[in-house]
Residue frames relative to the residue before (quaternion, step in Angstrom):
aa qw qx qy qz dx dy dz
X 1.0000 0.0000 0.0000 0.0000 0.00 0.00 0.00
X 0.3428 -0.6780 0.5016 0.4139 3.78 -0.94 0.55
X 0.6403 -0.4641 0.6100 0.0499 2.53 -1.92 1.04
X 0.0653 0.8355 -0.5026 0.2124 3.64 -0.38 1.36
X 0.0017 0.8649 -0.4950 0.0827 3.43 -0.73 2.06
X 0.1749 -0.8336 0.5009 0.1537 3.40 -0.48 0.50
X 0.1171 -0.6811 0.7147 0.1073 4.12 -0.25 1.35
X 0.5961 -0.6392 0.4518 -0.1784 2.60 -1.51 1.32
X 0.8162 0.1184 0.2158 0.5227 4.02 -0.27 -0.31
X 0.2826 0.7646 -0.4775 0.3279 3.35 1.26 0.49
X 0.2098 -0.8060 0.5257 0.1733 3.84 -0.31 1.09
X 0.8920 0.0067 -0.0883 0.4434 3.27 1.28 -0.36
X 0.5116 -0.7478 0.3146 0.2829 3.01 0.15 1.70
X 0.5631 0.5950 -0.2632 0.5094 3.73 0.64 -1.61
X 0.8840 0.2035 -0.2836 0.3109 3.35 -0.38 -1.10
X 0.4850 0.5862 -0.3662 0.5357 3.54 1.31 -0.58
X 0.6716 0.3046 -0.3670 0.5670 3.66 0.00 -0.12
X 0.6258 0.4468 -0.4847 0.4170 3.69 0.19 0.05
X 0.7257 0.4584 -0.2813 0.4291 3.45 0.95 -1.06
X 0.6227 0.5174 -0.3096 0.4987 3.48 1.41 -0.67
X 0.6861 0.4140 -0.3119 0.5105 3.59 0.65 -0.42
X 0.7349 0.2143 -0.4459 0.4638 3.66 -0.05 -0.72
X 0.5009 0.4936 -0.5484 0.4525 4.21 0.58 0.29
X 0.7939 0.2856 -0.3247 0.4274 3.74 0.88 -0.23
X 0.5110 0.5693 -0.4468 0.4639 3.35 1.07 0.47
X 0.5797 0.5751 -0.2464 0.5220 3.49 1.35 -1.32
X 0.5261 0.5788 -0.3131 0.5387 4.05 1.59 -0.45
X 0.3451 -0.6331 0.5700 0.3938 3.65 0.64 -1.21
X 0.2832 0.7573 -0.5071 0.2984 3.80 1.12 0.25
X 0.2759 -0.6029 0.6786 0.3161 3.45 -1.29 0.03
X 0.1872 0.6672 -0.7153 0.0898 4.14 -1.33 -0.28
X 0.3617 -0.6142 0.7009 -0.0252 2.01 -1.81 1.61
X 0.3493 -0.7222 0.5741 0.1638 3.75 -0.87 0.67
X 0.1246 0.7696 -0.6161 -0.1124 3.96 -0.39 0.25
X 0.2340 0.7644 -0.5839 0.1414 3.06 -1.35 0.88
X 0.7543 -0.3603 0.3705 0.4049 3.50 -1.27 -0.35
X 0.4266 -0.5836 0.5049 0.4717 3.83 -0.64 0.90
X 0.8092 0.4371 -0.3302 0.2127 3.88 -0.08 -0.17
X 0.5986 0.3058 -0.3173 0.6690 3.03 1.73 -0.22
X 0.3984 0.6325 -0.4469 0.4915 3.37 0.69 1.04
X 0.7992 0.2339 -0.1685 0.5274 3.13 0.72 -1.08
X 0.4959 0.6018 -0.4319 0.4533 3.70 1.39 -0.03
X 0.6025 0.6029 -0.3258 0.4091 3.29 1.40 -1.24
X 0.7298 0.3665 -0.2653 0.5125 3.69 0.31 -1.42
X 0.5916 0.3620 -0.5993 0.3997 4.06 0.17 0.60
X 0.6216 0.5768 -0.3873 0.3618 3.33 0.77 -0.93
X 0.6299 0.5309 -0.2955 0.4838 3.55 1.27 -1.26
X 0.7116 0.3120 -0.3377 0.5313 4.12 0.79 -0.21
X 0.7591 0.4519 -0.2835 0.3731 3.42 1.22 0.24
X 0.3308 0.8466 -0.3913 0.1439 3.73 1.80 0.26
X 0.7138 -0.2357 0.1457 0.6431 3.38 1.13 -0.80
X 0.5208 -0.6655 0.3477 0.4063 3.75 -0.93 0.65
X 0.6885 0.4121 -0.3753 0.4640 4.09 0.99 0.18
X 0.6248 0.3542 -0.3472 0.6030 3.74 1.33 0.23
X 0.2341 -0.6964 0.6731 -0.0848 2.92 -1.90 1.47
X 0.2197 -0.7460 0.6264 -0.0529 3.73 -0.94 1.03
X 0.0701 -0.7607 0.6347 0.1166 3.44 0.35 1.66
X 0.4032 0.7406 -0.5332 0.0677 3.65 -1.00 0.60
X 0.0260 -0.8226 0.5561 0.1157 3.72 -0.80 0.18
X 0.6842 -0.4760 0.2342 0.5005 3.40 -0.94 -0.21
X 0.7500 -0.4174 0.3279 0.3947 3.97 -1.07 0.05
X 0.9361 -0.2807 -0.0584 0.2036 3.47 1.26 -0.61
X 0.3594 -0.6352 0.6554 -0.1946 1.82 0.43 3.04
X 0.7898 -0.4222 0.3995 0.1959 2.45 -1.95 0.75
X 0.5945 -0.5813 0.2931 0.4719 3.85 -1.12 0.47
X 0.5603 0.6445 -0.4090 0.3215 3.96 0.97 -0.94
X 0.6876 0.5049 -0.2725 0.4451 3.17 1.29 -1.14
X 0.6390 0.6089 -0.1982 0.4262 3.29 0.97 -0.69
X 0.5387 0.3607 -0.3938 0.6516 3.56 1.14 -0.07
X 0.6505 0.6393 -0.3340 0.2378 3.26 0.21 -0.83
X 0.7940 0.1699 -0.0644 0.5801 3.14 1.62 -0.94
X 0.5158 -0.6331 0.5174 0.2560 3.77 -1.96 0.54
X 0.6766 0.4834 -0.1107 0.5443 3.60 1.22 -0.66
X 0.2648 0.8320 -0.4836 0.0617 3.31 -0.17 1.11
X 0.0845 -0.8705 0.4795 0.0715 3.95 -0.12 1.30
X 0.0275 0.5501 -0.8276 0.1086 3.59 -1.20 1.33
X 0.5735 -0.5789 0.5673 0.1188 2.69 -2.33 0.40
X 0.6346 0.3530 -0.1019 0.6799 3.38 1.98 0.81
X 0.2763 -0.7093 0.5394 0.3600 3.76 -0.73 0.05
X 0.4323 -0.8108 0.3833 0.0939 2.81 -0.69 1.62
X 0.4273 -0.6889 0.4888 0.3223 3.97 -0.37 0.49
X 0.7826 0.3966 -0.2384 0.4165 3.83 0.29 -0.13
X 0.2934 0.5441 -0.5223 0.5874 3.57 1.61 0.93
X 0.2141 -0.5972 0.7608 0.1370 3.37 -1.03 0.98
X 0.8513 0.0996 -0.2686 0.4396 3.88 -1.20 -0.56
X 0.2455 -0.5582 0.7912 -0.0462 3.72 -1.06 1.15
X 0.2302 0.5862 -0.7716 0.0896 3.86 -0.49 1.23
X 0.8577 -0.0486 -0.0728 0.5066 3.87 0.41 -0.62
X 0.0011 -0.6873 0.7074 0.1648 3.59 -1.36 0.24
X 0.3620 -0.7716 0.5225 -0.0245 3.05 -1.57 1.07
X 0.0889 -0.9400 0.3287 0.0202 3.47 -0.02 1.04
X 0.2827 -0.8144 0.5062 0.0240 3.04 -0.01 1.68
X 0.6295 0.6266 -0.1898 0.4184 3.77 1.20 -0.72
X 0.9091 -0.3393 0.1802 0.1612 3.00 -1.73 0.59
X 0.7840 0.2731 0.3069 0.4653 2.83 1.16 -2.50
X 0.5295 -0.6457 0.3686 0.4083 3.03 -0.94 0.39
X 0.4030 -0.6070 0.5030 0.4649 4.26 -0.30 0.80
X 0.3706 -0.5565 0.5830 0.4616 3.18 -1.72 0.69
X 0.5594 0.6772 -0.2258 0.4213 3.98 -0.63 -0.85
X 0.4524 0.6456 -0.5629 0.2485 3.74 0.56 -0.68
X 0.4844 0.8220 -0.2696 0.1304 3.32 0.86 -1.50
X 0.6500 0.6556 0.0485 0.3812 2.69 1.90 -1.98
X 0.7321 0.4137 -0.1692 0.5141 3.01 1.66 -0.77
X 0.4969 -0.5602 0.4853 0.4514 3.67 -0.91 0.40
X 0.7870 0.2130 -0.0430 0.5774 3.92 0.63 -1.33
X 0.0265 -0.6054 0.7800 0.1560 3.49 -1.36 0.57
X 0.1164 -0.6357 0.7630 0.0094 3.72 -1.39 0.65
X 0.3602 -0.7740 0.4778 -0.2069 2.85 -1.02 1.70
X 0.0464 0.8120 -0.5764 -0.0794 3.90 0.96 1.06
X 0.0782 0.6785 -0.7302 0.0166 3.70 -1.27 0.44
X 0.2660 -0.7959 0.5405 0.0598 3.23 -1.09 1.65
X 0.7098 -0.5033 0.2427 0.4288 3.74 -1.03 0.08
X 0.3911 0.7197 -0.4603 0.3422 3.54 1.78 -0.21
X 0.6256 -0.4781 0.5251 0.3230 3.46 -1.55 0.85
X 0.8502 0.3984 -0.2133 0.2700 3.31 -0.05 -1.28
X 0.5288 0.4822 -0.3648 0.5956 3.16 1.80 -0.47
X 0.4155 0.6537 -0.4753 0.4172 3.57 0.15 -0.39
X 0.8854 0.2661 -0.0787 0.3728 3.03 -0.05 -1.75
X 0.4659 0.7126 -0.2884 0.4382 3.49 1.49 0.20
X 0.4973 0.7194 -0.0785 0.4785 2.56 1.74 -1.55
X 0.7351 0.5008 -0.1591 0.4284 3.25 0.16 -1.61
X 0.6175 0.5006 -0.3481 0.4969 3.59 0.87 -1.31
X 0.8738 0.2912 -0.3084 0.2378 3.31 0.00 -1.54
X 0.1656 0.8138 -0.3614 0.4238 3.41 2.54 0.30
X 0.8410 0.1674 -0.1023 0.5043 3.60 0.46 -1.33
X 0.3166 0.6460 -0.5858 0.3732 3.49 0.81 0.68
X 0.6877 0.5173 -0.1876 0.4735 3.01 0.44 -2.03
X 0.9554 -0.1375 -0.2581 0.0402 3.14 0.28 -0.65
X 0.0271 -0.7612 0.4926 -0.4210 2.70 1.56 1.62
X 0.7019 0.4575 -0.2757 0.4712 3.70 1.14 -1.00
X 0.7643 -0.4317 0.3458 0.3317 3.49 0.80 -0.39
X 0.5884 0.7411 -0.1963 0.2572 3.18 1.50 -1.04
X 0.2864 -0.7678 0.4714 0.3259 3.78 -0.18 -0.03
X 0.1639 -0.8578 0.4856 -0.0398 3.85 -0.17 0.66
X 0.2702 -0.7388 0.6173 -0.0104 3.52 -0.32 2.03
X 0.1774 -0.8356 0.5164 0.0595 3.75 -0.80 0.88
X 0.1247 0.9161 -0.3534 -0.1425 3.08 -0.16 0.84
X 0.0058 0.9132 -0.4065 0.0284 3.70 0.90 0.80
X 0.0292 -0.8813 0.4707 -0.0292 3.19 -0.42 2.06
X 0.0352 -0.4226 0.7539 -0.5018 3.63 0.80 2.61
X 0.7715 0.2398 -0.4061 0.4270 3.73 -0.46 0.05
X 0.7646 0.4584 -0.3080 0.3322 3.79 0.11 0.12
X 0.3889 0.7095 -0.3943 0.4358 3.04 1.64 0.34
X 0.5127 -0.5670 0.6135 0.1982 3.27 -1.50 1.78
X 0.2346 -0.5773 0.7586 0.1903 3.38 -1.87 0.33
């Protein structure tokens, strides 16, 4: 069954997914990113722009297949059918992904915004209305004084 987490308190969505992805590329993982075509395309500069000795092979879901081997990070605005390994998908969006199903892990970014919050929550009782167990990670508690 997939394995479903939900990070919490994220002040910035964008940059937290950079740090979470190029740690899961730097794994050998595959991940899909889902999101909006604009924080998509905000995402992939940020992803050629993390630091000048880290790299984030990724491209969009469907680039061609060469490109697609080539990379660990793939972002569409859908799970794409022509990604072969499905270890994690990351959800930068609204809704529950259809497809999650597909993936061993779904990671769940939820920033401090009301409205995400409450987006959150819904897609909170999907999962587990569906059955799912659900690892919380919510880092408003890990802050240094």
């Amino acid at each position: 069954m997939t394995e479903i987490a939900f990070h919490f308190g994220v002040p910035d969505k964008l940059a937290y997914a950079c740090r979470l992805l190029r740690k899961a590329a730097g794994s050998g993982s595959k991940v899909q990113v889902l999101g909006d075509e604009a924080t998509l395309a905000t995402l992939d500069s940020a992803l050629w722009a993390i630091s000048p000795t880290d790299f984030v092979p990724h491209c969009l879901a469907a680039s061609e297949s060469s490109v697609r081997e080539r990379s660990s990070v793939f972002l569409g605005t859908d799970v794409h059918p022509a990604i072969g390994v499905r270890d994690i998908l990351v959800n930068l969006g609204n809704s529950v992904p259809d497809g999650f199903t597909a993936f061993n892990r779904v990671i769940e970014v939820v920033s401090t915004d009301g409205a995400d919050r409450d987006a959150a929550r819904s897609r909170w009782k999907y999962y587990s209305e569906q059955g799912y167990a659900i690892a919380r990670h919510d880092l408003g508690l890990k802050r240094v004084d």
